[in-house]
C-alpha positions as semicolon CSV with decimal commas, in nm:
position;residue;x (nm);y (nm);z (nm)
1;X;11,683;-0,554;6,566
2;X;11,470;-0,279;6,520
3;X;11,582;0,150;6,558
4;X;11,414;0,196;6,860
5;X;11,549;-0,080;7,045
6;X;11,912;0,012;6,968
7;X;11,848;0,372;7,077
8;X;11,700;0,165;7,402
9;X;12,017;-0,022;7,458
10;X;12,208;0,287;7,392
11;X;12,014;0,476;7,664
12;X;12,096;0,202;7,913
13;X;12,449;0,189;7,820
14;X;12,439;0,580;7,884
15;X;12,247;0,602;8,211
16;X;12,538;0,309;8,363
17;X;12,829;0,519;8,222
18;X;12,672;0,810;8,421
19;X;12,606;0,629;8,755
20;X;12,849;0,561;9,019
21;X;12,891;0,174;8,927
22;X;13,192;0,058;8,783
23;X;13,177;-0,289;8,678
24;X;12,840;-0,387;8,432
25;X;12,772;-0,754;8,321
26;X;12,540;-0,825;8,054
27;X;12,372;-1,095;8,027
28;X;12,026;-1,195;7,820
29;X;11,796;-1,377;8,010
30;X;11,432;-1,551;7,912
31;X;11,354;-1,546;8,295
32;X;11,333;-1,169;8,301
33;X;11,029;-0,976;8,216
34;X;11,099;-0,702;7,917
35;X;11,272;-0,407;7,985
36;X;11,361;-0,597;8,338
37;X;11,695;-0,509;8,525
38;X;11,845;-0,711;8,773
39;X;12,172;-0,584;8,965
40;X;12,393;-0,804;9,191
41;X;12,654;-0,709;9,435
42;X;12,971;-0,820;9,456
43;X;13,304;-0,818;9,651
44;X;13,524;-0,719;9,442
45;X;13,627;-0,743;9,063
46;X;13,710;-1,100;9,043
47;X;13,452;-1,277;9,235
48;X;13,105;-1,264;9,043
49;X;12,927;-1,561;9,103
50;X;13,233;-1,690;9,311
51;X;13,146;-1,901;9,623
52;X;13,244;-1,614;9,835
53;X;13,029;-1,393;9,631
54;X;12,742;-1,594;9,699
55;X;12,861;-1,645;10,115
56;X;12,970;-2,057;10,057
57;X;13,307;-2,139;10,065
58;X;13,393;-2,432;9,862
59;X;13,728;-2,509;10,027
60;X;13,634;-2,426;10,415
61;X;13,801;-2,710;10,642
62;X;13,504;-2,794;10,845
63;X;13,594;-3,005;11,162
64;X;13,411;-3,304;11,283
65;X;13,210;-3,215;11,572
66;X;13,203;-3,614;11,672
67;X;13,552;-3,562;11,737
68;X;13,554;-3,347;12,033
């Protein structure tokens, strides 16, 4: 890893300790472009990439409409 892109991770650490978010998630990804950011929201603190994050509960009851 070369100077300048340390300084360019340092920047981005800077810039998210001086913005309102609180939570940050890195993650390294070949599907990005360079230099890309992608930001998800979430619900809460404990359910990144939870079903309810994503709006699919895995343990929903559904009833059978047959039975009606």
């Amino acid at each position: 890893m070369e100077n300048h892109e340390i300084d360019q991770i340092i920047k981005m650490l800077d810039d998210f300790a001086n913005s309102d978010t609180s939570r940050l998630k890195i993650d390294r990804s070949e599907e990005l472009k360079e230099g890309e950011i992608m930001r998800v929201h979430h619900h809460g603190r404990c359910d990144i990439g939870s079903p309810w994050a994503r709006g699919c509960s895995f343990d929903l009851i559904e009833e059978d409409e047959s039975s009606d």
